[in-house]
C-alpha positions as CSV (number, residue, x, y, z in Angstrom):
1,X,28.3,-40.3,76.4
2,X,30.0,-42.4,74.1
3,X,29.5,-45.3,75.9
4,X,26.3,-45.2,76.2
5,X,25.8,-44.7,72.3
6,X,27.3,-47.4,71.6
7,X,24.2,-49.1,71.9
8,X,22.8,-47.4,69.2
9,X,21.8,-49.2,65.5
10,X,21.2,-45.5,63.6
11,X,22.0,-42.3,63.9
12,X,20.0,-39.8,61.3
13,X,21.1,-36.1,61.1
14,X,18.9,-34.0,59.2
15,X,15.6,-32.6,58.9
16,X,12.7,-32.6,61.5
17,X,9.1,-30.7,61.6
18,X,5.8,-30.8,61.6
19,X,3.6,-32.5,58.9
20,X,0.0,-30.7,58.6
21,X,-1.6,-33.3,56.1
22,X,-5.2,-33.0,55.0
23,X,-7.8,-35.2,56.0
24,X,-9.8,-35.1,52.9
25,X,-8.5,-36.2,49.4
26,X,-8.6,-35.1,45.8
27,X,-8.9,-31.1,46.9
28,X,-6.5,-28.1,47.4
29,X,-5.3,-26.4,50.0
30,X,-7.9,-23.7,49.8
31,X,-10.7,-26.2,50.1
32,X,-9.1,-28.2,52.7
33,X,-11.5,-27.7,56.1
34,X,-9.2,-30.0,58.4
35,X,-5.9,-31.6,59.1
36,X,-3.9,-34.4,61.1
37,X,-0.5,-33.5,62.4
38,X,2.5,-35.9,62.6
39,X,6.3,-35.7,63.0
40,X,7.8,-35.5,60.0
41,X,11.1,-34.6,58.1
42,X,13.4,-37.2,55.9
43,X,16.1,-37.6,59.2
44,X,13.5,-38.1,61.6
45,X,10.8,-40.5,60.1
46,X,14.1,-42.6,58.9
47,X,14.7,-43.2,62.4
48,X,10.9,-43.7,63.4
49,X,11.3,-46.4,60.5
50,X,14.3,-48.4,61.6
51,X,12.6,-48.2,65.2
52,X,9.6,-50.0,64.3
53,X,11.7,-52.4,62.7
54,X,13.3,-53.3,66.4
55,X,16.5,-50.9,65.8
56,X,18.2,-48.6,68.4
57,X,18.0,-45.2,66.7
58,X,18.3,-41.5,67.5
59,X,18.5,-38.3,65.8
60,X,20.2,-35.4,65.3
61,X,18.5,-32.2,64.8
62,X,17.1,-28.6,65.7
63,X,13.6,-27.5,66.7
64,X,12.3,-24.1,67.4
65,X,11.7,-23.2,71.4
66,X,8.0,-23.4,70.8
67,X,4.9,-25.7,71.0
68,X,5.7,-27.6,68.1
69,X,9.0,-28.3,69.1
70,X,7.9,-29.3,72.2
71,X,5.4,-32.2,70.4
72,X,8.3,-33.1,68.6
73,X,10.0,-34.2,71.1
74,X,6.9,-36.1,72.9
75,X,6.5,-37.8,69.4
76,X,9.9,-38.9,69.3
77,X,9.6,-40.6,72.3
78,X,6.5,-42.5,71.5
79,X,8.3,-43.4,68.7
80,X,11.0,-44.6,70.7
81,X,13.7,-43.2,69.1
82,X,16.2,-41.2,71.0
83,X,15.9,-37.3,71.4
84,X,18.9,-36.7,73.6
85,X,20.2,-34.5,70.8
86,X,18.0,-32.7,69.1
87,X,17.6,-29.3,70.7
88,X,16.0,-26.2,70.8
89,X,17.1,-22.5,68.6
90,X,15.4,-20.0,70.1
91,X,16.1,-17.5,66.9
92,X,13.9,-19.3,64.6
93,X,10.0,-21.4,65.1
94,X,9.6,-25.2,64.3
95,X,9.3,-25.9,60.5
96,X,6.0,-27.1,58.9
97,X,4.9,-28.7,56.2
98,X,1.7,-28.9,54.9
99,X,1.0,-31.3,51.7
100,X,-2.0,-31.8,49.2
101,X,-3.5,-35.4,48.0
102,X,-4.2,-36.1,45.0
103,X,-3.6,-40.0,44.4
104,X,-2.3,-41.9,42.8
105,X,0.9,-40.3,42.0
106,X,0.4,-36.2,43.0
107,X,1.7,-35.2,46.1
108,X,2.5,-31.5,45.9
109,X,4.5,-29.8,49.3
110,X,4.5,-26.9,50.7
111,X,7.4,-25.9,53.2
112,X,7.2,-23.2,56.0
113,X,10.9,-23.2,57.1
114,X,11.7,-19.2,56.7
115,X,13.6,-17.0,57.8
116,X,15.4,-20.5,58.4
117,X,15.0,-23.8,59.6
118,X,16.4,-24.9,63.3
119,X,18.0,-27.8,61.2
120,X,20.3,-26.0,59.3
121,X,21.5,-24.8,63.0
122,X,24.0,-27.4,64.0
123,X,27.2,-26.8,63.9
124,X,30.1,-28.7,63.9
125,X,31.2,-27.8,67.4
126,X,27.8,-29.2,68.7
127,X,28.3,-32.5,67.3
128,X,29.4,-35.7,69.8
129,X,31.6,-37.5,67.0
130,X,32.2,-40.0,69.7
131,X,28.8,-41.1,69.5
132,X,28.3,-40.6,65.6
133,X,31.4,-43.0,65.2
134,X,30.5,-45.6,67.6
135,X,27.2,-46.0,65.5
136,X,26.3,-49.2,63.3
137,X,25.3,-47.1,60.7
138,X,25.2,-42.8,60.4
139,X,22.4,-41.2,57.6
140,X,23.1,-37.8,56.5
141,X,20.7,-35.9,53.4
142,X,21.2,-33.4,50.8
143,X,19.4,-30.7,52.6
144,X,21.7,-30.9,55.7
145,X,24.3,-29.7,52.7
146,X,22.2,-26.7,51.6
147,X,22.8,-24.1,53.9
148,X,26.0,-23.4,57.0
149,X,26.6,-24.0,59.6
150,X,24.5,-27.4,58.6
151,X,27.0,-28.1,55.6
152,X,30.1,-28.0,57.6
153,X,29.0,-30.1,60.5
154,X,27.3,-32.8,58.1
155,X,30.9,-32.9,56.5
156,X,32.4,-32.7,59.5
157,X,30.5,-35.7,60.9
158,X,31.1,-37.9,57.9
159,X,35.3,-37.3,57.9
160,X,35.3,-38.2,61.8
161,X,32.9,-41.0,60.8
162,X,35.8,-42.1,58.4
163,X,33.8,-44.8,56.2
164,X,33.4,-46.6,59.7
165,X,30.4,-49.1,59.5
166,X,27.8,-48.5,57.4
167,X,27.4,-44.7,56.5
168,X,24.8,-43.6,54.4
169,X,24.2,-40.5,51.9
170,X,20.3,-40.1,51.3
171,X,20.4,-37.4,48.3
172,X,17.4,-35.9,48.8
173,X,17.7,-32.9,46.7
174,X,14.8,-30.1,47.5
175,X,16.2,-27.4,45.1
176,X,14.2,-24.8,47.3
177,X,16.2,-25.6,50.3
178,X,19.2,-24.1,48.4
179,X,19.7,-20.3,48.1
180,X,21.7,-21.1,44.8
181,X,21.1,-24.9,43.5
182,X,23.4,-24.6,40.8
183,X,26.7,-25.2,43.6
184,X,24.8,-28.1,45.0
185,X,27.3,-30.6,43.1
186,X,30.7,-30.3,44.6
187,X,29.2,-30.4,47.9
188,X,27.2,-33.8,47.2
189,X,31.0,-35.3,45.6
190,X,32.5,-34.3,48.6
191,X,30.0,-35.9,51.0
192,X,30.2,-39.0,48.6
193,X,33.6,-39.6,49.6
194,X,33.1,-40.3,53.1
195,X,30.1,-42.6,52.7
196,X,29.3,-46.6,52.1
197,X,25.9,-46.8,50.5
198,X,24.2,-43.4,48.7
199,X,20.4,-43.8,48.1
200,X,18.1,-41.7,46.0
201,X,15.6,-41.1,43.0
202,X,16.4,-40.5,40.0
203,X,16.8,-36.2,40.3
204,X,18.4,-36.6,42.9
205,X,21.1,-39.1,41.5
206,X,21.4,-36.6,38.3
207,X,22.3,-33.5,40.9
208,X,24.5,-35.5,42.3
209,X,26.5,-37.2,39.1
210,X,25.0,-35.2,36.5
211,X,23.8,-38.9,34.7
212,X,19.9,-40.0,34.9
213,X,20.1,-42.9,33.4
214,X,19.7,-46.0,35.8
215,X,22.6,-48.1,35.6
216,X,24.9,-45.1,34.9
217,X,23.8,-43.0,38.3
218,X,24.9,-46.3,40.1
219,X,27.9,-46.7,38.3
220,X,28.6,-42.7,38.6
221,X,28.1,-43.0,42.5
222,X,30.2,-46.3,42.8
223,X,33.0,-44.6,41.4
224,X,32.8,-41.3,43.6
225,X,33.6,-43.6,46.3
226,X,30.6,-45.7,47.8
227,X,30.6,-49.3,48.4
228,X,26.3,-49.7,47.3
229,X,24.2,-47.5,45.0
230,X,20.6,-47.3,45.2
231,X,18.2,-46.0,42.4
232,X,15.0,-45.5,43.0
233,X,12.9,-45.7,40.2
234,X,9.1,-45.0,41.0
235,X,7.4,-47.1,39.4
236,X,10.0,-48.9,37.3
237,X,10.9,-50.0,41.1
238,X,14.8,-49.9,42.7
239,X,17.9,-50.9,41.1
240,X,20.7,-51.8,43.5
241,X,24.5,-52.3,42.6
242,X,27.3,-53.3,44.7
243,X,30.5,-52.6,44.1
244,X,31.7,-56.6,44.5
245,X,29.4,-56.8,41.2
246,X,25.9,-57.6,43.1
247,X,23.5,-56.3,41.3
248,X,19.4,-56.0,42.3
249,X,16.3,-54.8,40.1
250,X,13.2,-55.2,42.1
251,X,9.7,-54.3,40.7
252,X,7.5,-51.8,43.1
253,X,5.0,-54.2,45.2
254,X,1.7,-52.6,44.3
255,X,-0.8,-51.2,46.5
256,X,-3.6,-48.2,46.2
257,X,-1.9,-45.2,47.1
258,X,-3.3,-43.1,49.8
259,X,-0.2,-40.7,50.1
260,X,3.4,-41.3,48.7
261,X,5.2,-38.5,50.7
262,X,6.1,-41.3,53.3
263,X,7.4,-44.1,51.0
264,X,11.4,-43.2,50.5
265,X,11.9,-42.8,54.1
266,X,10.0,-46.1,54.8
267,X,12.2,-48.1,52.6
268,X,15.5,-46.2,54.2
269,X,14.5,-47.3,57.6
270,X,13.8,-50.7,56.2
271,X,17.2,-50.6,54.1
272,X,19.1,-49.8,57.0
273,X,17.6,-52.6,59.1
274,X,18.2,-54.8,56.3
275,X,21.9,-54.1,56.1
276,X,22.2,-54.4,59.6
277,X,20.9,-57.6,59.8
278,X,23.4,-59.0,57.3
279,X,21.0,-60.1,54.5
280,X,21.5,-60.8,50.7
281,X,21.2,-57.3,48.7
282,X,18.0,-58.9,47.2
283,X,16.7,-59.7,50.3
284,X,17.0,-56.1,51.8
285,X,15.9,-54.4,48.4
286,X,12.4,-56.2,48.2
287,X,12.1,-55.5,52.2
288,X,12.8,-52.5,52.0
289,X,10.4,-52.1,48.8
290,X,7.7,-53.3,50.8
291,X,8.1,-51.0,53.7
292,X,7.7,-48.0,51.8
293,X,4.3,-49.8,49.4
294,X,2.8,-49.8,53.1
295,X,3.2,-46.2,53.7
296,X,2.3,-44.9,50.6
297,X,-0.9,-47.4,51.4
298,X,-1.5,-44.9,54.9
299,X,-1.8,-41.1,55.5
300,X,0.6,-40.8,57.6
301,X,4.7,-40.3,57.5
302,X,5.7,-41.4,60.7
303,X,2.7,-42.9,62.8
304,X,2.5,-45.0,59.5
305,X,5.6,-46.6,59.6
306,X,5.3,-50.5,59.3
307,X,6.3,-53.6,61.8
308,X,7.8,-56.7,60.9
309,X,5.1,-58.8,60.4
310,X,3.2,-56.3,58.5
311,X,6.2,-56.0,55.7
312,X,6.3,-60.2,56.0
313,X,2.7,-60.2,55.3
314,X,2.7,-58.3,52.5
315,X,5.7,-60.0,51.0
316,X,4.3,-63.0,51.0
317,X,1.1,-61.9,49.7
318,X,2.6,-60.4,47.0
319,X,4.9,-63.8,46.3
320,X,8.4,-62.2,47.1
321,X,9.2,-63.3,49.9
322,X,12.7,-64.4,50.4
């Protein structure tokens, strides 16, 4: 099977479910009458991203033997990223998500992953390093830290990935996900180690340095080992350092907000296809910034994720295009 990974751009590992959003704005979930549902979860949509983009990607993850795990897999394909191994745990039903919308900036979420998520499932024995390490780049998250046997097969992956390629640490700290939040820390250092670019707001960059301030989370995740540190800022927009001394600030591109849930994992996909494509830091940053203005722009998580010429059009509308 190794070979025949080879030919993949991205592997994700991580989360995977079903989003229930509402089709009506501006009211709770108590007044809400109907919904859409979409794939959803960080790990997944990241790969629906970098697929739109043109990318090879696939996923690894855990769904419950149900309905909705069923879908999942059906939307995957559409999607065209590669199922092969996310499987089913019989012990425990397909998370979901539901979400309320309240633009521009209020997005509150409610997560239905008890007694506990498929997700946290994989184990390290289940894992096909061959296939992780053949990869042009590997994404891991915070969540697939939270809970075993998820924590010891996310560090597991990442030492047999060895720093090979790109390999990339999006933070994504949910302090629900963790029975105890306060041991979060030592976990996210030791993940650090093993990766090449670490992306995340800035809570996330705090739980995982224990700085907020901008220019000291990058400079705190540059020296617990990575090569590039992302900050995302809302709307003070991204700041990007490298550790040759590269360094990015890019302003949000605006749009009207529809539904922000989307945007990070937008701007990942576009990030990684960015980085695989060998462009200037600025370059990817402002890409990758535009991606995830279009999503917030849409209802949807995945079925929202841009094309090419949709991020190009709105680049150059906006007057930052490379």
């Amino acid at each position: 099977m190794a070979d025949s990974a080879r030919r993949f751009d991205l592997i994700t590992m991580g989360r995977i479910g079903v989003d229930l959003y509402p089709l009506q704005t501006g009211v709770s979930l108590a007044e809400v009458r109907t919904f859409g549902k979409f794939l959803g979860g960080s790990a997944a949509n990241v790969a629906v991203a970098a697929a739109r983009l043109g990318r090879a990607a696939a996923v690894i993850s855990r769904t419950g033997d149900d309905p909705f795990g069923a879908y999942l897999h059906r939307a995957l394909a559409e999607f065209g990223v590669d199922d092969r191994w996310v499987t089913p745990v019989g012990a425990y039903p397909t998370p979901v998500t539901f979400c309320e919308l309240f633009p521009p900036d209020d997005f509150p979420l409610y997560f239905y992953r008890l007694p506990k998520a498929p997700d946290l499932e994989i184990a390290a024995g289940d894992l096909d390093l061959d296939a992780i390490r053949a990869a042009r780049v590997f994404w891991v998250t915070g969540t697939g830290l939270s809970e075993e046997p998820s924590r010891s097969a996310t560090l597991a992956a990442l030492a047999a990935r060895a720093r090979t390629g790109t390999t990339v640490f999006d933070l994504d700290w949910r302090p629900m996900f963790w029975p105890d939040p306060g041991t979060a820390r030592p976990h996210y250092t030791e993940a650090l180690r093993h990766t090449t670019v670490a992306v995340g707001n800035l809570d996330e960059c705090e739980i995982a340095t224990g700085v907020r301030e901008p220019r000291a989370c990058a400079e705190a995740l540059l020296a617990a080992g990575v090569e590039l540190a992302v900050v995302k800022q809302g709307p003070r927009g991204v700041l990007a350092v490298h550790r040759d001394g590269t360094e990015v600030r890019a302003r949000p591109v605006p749009v009207e907000v529809v539904n922000g849930l989307g945007a990070g994992d937008a701007f990942g996909g576009a990030l990684v296809h960015g980085l695989l494509a060998g462009w200037e830091l600025e370059r990817t940053v402002r890409y990758a910034n535009a991606a995830g203005a279009l999503v917030a722009s849409r209802l949807a998580c995945s079925a929202a994720m841009p094309a090419p010429d949709e991020i190009d059009t709105l680049l150059t509308t906006d007057g930052t295009a490379s």
